[in-house]
C-alpha positions as CSV (number, residue, x, y, z in Angstrom):
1,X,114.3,106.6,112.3
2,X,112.0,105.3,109.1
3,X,112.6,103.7,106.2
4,X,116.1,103.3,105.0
5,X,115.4,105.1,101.8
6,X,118.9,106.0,100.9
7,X,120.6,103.9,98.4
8,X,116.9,102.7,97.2
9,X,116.9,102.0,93.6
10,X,113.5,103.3,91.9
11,X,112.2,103.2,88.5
12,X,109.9,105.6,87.4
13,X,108.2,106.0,84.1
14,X,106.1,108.9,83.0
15,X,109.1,111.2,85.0
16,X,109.4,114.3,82.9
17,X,105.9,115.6,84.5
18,X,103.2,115.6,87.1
19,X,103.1,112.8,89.2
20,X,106.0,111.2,88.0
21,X,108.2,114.2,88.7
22,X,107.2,115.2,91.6
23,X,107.7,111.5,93.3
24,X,111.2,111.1,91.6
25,X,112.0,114.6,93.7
26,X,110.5,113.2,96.8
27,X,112.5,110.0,96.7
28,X,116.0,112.0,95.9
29,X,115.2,114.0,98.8
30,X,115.3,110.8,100.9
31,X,119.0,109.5,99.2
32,X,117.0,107.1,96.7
33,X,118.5,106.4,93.6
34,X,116.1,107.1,90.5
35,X,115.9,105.9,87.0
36,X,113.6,108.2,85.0
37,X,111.7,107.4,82.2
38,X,109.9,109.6,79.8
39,X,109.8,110.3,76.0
40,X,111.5,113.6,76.3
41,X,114.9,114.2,76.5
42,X,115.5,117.3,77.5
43,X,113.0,117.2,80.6
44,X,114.1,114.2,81.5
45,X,117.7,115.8,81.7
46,X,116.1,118.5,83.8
47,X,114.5,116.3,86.4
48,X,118.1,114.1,86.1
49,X,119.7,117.3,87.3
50,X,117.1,118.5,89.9
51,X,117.0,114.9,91.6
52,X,121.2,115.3,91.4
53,X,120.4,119.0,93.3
54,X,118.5,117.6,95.4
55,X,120.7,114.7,97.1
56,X,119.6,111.4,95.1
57,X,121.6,109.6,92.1
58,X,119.6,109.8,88.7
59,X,119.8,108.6,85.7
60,X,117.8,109.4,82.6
61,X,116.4,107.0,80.2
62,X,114.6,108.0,77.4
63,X,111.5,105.7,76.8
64,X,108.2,105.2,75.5
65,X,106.5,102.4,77.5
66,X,104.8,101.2,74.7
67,X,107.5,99.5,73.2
68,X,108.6,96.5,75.0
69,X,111.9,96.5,74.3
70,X,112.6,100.0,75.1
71,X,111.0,99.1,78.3
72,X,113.2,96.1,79.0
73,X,116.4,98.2,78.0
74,X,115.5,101.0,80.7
75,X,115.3,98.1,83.1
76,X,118.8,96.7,81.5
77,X,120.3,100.4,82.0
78,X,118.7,100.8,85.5
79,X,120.4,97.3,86.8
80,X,124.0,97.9,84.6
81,X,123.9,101.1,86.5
82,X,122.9,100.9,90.6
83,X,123.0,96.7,90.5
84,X,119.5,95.8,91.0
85,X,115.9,97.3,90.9
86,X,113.9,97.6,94.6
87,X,110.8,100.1,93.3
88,X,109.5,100.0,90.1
89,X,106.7,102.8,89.9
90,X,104.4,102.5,86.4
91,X,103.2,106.1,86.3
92,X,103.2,107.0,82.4
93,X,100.1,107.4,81.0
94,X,98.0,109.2,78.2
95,X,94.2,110.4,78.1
96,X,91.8,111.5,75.5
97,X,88.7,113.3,76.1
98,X,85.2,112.9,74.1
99,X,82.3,110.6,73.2
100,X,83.3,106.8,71.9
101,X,82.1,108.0,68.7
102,X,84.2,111.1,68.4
103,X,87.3,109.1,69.6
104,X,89.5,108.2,66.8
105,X,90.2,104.5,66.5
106,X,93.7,104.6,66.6
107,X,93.6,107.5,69.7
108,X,91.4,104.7,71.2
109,X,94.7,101.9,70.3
110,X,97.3,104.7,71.7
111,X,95.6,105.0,75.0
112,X,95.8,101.3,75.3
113,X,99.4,100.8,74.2
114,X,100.5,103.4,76.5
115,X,98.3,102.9,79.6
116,X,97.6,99.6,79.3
117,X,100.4,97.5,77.5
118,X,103.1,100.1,78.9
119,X,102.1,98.6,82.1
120,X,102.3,95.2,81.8
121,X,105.8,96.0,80.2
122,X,107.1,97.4,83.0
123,X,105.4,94.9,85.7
124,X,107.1,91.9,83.2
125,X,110.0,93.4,83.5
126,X,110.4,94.6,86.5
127,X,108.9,90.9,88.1
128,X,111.4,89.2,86.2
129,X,114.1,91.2,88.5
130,X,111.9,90.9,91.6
131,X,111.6,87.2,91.5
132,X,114.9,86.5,90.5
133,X,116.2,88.6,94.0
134,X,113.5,87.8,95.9
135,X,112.1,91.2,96.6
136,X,110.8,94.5,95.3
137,X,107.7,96.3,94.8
138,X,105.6,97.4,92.2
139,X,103.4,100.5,92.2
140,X,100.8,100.9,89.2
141,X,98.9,104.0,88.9
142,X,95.8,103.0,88.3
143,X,93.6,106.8,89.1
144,X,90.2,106.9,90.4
145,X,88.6,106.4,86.9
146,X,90.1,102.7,87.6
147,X,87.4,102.6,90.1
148,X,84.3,104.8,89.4
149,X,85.4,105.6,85.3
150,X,83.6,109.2,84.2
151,X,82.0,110.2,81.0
152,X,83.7,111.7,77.9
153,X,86.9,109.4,79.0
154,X,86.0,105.7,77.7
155,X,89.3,105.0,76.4
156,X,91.3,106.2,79.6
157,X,88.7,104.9,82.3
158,X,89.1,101.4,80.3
159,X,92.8,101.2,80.2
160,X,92.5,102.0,84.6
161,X,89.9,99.3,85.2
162,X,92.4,97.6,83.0
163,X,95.4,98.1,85.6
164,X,93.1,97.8,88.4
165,X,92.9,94.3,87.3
166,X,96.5,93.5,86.1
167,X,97.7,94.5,89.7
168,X,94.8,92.0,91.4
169,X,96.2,88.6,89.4
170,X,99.7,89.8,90.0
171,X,99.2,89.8,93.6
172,X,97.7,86.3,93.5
173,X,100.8,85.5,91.3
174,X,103.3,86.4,94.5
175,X,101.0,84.6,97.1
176,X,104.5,82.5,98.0
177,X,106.6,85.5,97.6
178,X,106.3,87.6,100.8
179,X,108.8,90.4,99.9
180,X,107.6,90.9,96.6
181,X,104.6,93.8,96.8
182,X,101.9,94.6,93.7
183,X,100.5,98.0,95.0
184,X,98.1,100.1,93.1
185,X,97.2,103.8,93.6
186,X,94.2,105.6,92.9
187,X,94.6,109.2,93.1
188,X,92.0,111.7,92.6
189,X,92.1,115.0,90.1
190,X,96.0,116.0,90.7
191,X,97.4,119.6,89.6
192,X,99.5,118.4,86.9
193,X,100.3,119.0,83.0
194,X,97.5,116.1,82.3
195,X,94.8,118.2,81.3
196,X,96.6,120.2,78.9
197,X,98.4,117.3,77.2
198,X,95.6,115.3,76.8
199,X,93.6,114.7,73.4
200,X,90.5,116.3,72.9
201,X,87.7,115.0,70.6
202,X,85.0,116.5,72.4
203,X,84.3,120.0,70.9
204,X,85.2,121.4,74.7
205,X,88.1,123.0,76.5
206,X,89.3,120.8,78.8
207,X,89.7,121.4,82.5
208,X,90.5,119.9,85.9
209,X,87.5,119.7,87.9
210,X,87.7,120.7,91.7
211,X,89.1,119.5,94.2
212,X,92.3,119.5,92.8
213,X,95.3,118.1,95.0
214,X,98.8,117.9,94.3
215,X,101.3,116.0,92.8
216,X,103.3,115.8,96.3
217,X,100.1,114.0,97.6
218,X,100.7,111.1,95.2
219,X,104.7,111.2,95.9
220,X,104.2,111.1,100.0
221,X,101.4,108.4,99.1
222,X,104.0,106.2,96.8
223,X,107.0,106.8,99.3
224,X,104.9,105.0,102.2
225,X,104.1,102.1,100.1
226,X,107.3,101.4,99.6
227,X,107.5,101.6,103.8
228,X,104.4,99.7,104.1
229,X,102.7,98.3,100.9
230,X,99.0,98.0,100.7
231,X,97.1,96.5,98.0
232,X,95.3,99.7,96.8
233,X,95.1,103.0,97.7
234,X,92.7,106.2,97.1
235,X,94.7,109.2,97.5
236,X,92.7,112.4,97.9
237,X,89.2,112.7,99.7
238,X,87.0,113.1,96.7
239,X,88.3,109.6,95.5
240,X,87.6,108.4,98.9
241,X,83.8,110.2,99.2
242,X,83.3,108.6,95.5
243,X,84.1,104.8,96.1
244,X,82.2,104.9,99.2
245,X,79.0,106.2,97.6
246,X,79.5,103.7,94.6
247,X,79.3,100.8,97.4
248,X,76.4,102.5,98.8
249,X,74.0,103.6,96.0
250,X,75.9,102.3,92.9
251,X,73.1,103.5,90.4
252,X,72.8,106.8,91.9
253,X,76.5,107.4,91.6
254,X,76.5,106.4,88.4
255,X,74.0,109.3,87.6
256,X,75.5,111.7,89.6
257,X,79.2,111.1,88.2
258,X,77.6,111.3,84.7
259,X,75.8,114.5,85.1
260,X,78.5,116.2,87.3
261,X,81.9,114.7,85.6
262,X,80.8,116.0,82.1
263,X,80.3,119.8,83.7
264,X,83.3,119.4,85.8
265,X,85.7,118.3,83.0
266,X,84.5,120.0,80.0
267,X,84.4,123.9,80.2
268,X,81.6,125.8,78.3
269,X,84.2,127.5,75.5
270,X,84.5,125.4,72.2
271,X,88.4,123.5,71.7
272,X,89.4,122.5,68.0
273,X,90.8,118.6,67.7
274,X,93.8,117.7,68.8
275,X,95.6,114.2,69.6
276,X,97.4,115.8,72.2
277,X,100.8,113.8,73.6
278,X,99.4,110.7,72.2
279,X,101.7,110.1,69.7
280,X,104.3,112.6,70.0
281,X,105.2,114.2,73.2
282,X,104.3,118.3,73.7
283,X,106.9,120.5,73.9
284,X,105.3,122.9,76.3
285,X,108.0,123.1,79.0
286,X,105.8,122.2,82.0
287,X,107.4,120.2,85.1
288,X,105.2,119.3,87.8
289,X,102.0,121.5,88.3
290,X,99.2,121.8,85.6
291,X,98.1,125.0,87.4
292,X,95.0,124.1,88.0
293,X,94.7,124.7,92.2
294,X,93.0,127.9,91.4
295,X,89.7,129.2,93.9
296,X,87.7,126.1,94.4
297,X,90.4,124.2,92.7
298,X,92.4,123.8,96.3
299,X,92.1,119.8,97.3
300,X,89.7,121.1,99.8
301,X,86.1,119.2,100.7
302,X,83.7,121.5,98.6
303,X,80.3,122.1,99.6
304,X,79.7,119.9,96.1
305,X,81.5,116.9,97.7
306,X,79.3,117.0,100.9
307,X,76.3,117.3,98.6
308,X,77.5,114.4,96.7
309,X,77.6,112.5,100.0
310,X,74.2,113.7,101.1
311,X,71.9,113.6,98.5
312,X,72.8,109.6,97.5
313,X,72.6,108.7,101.0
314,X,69.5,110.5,101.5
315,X,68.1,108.9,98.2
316,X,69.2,105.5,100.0
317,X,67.5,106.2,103.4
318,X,64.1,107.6,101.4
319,X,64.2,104.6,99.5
320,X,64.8,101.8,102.6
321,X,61.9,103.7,104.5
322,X,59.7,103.6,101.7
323,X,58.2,100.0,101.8
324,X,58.5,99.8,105.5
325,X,55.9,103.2,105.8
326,X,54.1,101.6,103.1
327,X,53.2,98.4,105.2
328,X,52.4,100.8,108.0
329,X,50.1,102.3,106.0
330,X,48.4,99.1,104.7
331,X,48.8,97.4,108.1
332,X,46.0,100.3,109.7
């Protein structure tokens, strides 16, 4: 019964942490064998051992996906290892917080390389295998941001548009291929190490603002793509409640992410500069969770969220009944 996960071979990048741990656990759990890719060693060798504990084969491959040809050996060690690739998941990624003229130039250029570029490395990589064997499937995390953005973010919600967009021309790239899959997910704030690792040009102490989900979310999300790939997928409801008002009342949402994103992200309490994991990875010795699923912080609906619903389409309705009570008026 399900999907034959055992034996599975699945790439992951960005699996020292967060989302990327988390999924490389859930997929050991199910027999998969995982490659796991991250810039540091020693918690890659943890999560190698963990997946090991937990019933999968791993192997650990130190990388930063921002070089191509450390990309393109991970992929070499992955195949010289289990024989072939079936799940490549691109999940490593970097983020800097503050105004575009606060952000550094080259943290602008790092966000890119990673996010962005680390991306295409893998998908290049990673189609080359696909096409060659005439199956696989590709999952790029893409977040939220790659659909709505947020303020004090320009670099990170550029480089998600930015995947958002890679994903849609590779799937028109594989029209003919029918067993090769380009899936993109879209989660919303996740309870992971992100927060804390990220730069932070913008005078503020950083914070995840509610609802927070978790990282297993994103790994039961990933693991059914691989069952039954979609084209893209919002994972948590404040993603979902988001998108749909953006299609409804686009300029309102606009305002509303503005006004609400800079409270949610950026606490009151003053933060000194720092670049972060940008261009060296933090040695802070956190796995999975961030911490952050604290009080309102508990991937709930908030009374927020059903505001955030309410007032736009309110706004909307006002707005439609307007000039028809207007002709009433002129009509008599």
């Amino acid at each position: 019964m399900g999907y034959p996960f055992s034996g599975l071979v699945v790439v992951i990048t960005g699996a020292s942490s967060g989302i990327g741990r988390a999924t490389a656990h859930a997929f050991a759990r199910r027999g998969a064998a995982v490659v796991l890719a991250a810039r540091r060693e020693d918690m890659l060798a943890e999560a190698e051992r963990e997946c090991r504990q937990l019933g999968g084969e791993a192997l650990a491959v130190p990388t930063d996906v921002a070089k191509e040809h450390a990309v393109e050996e991970l992929a070499q060690r992955a195949v010289e290892r289990f024989g072939r690739i079936d799940v490549w998941f691109n999940n490593a990624g970097v983020g800097v917080f503050g105004r575009i003229e606060d952000i550094p130039t080259d943290a602008w250029h790092r966000v890119i390389q990673t996010n962005v570029l680390g991306t295409m490395h893998g998908a290049k990589t990673a189609m080359r295998r696909f096409l060659a064997q005439g199956h696989g499937v590709l999952i790029n995390n893409a977040s939220i941001v790659g659909r709505l953005a947020k303020p004090d973010s320009t670099a990170y919600a550029t480089s998600k548009f930015a995947i958002r967009g890679l994903s849609e021309s590779l799937r028109q790239e594989v029209l003919d291929q029918p067993d090769i899959h380009i899936c993109t997910i879209l989660p919303s704030v996740i309870d992971t190490p992100f927060f804390q690792h990220a730069a932070n040009y913008s005078g503020h102490r950083v914070r995840a603002a509610p609802p927070v989900y978790t990282p297993e979310k994103v790994a039961r999300t990933v693991l059914e793509l691989v069952e039954h790939p979609r084209a893209e997928t919002i994972i948590g409801g404040a993603g979902k409640v988001g998108a749909l008002l953006k299609r409804l009342s686009p300029s309102v949402t606009t305002r509303l992410n503005g006004r609400a994103l800079h409270r949610g992200f950026l606490a009151e309490d003053p933060s000194d500069p720092t670049s972060g994991t940008l261009f060296r990875p933090m040695r802070d010795g956190r796995a999975v969770y961030g911490g952050w699923r604290k009080g309102p912080n508990n991937g709930g609906a908030p009374l927020l969220a059903l505001a955030l619903v309410g007032v736009p389409l309110g706004l909307l309705a006002w707005r439609r009944w307007q000039p028809s009570a207007n002709r009433r008026r002129t009509v008599s």
